[in-house]
C-alpha positions in Angstrom: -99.7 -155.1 -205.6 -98.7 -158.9 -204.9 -101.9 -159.4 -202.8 -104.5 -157.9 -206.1 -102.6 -159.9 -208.3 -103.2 -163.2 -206.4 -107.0 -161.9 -206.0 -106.8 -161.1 -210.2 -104.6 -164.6 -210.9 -108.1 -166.9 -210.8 -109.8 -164.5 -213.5 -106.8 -165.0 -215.8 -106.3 -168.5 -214.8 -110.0 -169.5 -216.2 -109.4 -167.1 -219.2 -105.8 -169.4 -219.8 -107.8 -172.4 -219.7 -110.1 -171.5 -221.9 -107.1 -170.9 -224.5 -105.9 -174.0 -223.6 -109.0 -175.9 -224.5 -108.9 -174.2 -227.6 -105.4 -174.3 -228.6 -105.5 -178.1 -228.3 -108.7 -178.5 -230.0 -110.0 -179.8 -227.3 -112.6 -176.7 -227.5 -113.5 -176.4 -230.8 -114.1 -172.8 -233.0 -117.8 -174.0 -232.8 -118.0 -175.0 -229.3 -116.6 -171.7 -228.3 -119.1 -169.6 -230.3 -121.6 -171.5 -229.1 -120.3 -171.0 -225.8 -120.0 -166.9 -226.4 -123.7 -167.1 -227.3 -125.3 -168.4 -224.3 -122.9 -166.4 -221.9 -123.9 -163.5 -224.5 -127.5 -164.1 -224.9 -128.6 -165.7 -221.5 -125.7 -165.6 -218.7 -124.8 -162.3 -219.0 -128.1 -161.1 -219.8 -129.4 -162.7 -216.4 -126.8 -161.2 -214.3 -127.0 -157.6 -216.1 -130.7 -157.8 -215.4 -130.5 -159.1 -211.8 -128.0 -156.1 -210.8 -129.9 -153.5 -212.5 -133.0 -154.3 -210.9 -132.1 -154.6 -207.6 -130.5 -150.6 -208.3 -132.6 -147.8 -208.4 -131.4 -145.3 -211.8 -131.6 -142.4 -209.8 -128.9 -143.4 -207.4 -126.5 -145.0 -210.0 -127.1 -142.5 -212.7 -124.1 -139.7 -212.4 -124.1 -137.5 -215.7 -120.8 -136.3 -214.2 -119.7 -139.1 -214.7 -120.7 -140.3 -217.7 -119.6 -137.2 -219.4 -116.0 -137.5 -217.8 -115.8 -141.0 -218.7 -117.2 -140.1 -222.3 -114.8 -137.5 -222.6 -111.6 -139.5 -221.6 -112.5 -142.1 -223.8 -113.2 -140.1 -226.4 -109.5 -138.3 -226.1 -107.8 -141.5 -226.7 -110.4 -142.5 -229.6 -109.4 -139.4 -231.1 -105.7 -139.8 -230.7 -105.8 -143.1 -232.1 -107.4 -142.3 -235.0 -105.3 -139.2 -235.5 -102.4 -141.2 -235.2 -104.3 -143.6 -238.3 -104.5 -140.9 -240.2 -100.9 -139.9 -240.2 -99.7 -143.3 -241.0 -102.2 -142.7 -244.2 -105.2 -144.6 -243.6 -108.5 -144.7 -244.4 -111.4 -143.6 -242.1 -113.1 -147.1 -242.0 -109.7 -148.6 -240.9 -108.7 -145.4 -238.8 -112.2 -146.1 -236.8 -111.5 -149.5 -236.1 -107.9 -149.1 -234.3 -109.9 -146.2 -232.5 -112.2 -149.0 -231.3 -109.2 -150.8 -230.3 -107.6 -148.2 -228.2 -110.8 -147.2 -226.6 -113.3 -150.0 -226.0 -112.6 -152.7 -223.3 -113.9 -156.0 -222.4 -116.3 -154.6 -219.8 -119.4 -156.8 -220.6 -117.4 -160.2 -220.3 -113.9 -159.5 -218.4 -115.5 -155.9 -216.5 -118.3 -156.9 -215.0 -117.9 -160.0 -212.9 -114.1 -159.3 -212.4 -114.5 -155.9 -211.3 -117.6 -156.5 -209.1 -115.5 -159.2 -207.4 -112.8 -157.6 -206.8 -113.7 -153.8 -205.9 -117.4 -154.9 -204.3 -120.9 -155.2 -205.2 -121.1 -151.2 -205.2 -119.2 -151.3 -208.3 -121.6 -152.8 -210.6 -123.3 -148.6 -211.1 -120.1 -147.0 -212.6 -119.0 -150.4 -214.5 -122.6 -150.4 -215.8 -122.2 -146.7 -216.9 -119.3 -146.8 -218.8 -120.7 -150.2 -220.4 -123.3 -148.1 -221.6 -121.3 -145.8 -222.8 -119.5 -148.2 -224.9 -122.1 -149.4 -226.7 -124.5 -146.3 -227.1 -121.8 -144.2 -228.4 -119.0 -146.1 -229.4 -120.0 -149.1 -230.7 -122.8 -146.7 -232.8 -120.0 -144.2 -233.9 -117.9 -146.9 -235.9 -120.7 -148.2 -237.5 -121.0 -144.9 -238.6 -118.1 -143.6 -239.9 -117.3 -147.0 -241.3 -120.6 -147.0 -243.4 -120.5 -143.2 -243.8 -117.4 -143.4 -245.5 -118.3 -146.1 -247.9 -121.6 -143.9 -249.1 -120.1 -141.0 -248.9 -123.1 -139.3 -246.7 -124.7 -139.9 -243.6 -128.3 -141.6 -244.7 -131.7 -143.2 -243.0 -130.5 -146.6 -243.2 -127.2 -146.1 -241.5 -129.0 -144.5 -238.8 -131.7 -147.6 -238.9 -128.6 -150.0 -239.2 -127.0 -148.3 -235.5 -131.1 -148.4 -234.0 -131.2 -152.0 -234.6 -128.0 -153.3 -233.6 -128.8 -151.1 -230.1 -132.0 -152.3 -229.7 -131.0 -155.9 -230.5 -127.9 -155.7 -228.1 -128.8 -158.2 -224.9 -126.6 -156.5 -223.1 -128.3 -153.1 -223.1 -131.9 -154.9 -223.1 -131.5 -156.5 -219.8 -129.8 -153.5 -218.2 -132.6 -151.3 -219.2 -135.4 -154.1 -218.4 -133.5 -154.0 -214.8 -133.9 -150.3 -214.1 -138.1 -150.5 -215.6 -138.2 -153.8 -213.0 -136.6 -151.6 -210.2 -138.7 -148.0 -211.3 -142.0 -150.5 -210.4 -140.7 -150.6 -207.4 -141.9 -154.6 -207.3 -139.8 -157.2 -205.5 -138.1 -159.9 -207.9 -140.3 -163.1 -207.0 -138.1 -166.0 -204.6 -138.1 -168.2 -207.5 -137.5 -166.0 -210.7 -135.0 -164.5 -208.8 -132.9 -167.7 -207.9 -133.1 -168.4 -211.2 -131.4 -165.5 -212.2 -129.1 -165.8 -209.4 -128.7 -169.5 -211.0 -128.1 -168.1 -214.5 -126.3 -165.2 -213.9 -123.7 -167.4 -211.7 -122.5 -169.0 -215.2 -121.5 -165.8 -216.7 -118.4 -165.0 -214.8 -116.3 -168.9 -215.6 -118.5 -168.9 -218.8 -117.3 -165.7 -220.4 -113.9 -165.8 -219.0 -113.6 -169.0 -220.5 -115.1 -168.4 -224.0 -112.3 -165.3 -223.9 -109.4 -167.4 -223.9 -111.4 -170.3 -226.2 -112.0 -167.5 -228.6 -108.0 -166.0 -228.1 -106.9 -169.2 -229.5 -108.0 -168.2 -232.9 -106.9 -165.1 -232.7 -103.2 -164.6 -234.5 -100.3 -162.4 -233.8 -99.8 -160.5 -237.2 -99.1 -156.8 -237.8 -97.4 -156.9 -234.3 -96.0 -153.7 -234.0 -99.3 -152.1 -234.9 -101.0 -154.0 -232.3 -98.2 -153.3 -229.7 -99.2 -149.6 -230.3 -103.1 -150.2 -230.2 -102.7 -152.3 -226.6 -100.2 -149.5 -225.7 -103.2 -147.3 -225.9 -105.6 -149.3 -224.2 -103.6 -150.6 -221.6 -102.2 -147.3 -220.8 -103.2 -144.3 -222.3 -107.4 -144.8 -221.8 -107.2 -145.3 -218.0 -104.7 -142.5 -217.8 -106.7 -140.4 -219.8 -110.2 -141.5 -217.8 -108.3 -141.2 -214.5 -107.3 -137.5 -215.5 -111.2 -136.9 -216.8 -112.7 -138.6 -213.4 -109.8 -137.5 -211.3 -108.7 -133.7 -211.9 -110.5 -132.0 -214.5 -114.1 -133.2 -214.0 -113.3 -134.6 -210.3 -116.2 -137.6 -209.2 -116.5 -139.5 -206.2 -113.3 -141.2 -205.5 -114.8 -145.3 -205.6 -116.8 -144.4 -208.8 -113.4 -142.6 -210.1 -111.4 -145.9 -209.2 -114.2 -147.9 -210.5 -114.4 -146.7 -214.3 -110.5 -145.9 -214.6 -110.1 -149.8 -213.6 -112.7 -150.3 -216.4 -110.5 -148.5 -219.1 -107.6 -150.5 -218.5 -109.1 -153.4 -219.6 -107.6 -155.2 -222.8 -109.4 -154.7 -226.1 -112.9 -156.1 -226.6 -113.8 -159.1 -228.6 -116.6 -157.9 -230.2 -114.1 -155.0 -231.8 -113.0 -158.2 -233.7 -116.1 -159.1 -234.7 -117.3 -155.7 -236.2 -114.0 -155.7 -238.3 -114.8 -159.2 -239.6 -118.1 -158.0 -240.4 -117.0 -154.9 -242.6 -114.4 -156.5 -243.8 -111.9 -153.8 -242.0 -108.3 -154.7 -240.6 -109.7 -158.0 -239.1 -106.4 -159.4 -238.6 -104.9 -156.1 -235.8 -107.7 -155.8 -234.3 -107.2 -160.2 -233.8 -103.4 -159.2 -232.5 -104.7 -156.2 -230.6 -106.9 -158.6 -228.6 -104.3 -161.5 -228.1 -101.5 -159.1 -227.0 -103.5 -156.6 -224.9 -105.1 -159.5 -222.9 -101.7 -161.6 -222.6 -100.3 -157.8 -221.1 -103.5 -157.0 -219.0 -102.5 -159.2 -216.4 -100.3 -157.0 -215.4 -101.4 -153.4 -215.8 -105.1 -154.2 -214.7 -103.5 -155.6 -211.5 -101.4 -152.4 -211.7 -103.8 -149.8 -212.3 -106.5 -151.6 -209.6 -103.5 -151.4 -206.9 -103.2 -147.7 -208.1 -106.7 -146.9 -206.7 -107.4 -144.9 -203.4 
């Protein structure tokens, strides 16, 4: 375990950096965003595309997997929310702790950690359960959060989830990549240095922009955060390793792969859908700062855990 926390240390080293920079003001709340939107928009977007179209769909695309993946992500989501309701609350703010317990940072802390760390053979089952995370998850809350305010299900909630997928740069370049790679034409030398180029930014620059943006982020409602990082941390790669493990069994490296992918700490843009509606923005801030500050330790456990 020593020897994959030393190899993990780096990653969380550049992420305390960045909440250095930003704790001193050194890194301002509008540097950082600005930061967040080119690793967002550009970075990420070039390495996403890069790997996906140097794959071919067919081999990466496991529906086994997928589903065992959706469904153990979807146990927790459902605990968590269950759990909401008991405490009393409402489904908009029951939806958003759900999002906490269930969605990781895989586009920003996932990818180029666990492609690092585990090999370039990862970047198929990381990119599956990303994909999961936004097609269903991040289209789900949207929906019961804006179903529940109208009181029905309507065209424009469903036109509201379209959009928001189709404008995600994260699923754009990973589907671009697979209709580059179904052509079955070779990247040009220079377009795909470029990428290379690009791309290379995404791992220091999101890391970064992570702990820049963690500065900001307070420690209020603690012992409801506790709980929701207590669920990510511990009960989504538990319930994903016994989805990809036992009862829907997958490839061992693939298994490994997306149960390292559920322990990872709560997502940033979790914070930034709550700010939007308006919902419980100030957990979902401690979720983030707490589950992070924690992950260094059960990420390195979990990835240690793995045949």
């Amino acid at each position: 375990m020593l020897e994959i926390f030393l190899e993990t240390l780096p990653f969380f080293g550049l992420i305390g950096l960045g909440y250095w920079a930003g704790r001193t003001g050194f890194f301002s709340a509008e540097a950082t965003a600005y930061l967040t939107k080119f690793v967002f928009y550009f970075a990420l977007s070039a390495m996403l595309f890069r790997f996906s179209a140097n794959l071919s769909l067919a081999e990466v695309l496991d529906w086994r997997l997928v589903g065992a993946y959706l469904w153990g992500t979807a146990l927790v989501y459902v605990v968590a929310m269950l759990v909401a309701f008991l405490r009393g609350l409402d489904t908009p703010t029951a939806a958003v702790e759900a999002q906490c317990a269930a969605i990781g940072n895989t586009g920003f802390l996932g990818v180029p950690m666990l492609t690092l760390l585990l090999g370039p053979a990862a970047i198929g089952p990381v990119m599956l359960a990303l994909a999961v995370d936004l097609i269903v998850f991040s289209s789900l809350i949207v929906i019961l959060i804006t179903g529940a305010r109208d009181g029905r299900m309507s065209v424009r909630i469903l036109r509201t989830v379209g959009l928001g997928l189709v404008r995600n740069p994260m699923i754009v370049a990973i589907s671009a990549g697979f209709l580059w790679s179904a052509s079955g034409w070779p990247i040009p030398g220079p377009a795909n240095d470029f990428l290379a180029l690009l791309g290379a930014a995404a791992t220091p620059g999101a890391l970064f922009a992570i702990g820049a943006s963690l500065a900001t982020k307070s420690a209020e409602r603690v012992s409801i955060a506790a709980w929701l990082s207590f669920a990510k941390l511990v009960l989504h790669p538990a319930s994903v390793a016994l989805a990809v493990f036992v009862l829907f069994p997958v490839d061992p490296y693939s298994a490994g792969v997306v149960t390292a992918a559920a322990a990872l700490p709560v997502a940033g843009n979790v914070y930034i859908l709550a700010q939007h509606y308006g919902v419980a923005p100030q957990r979902v801030s401690a979720a983030i700062l707490i589950s992070t500050a924690a992950s260094i330790l059960t990420v390195t456990w979990v990835i240690a855990q793995l045949p």
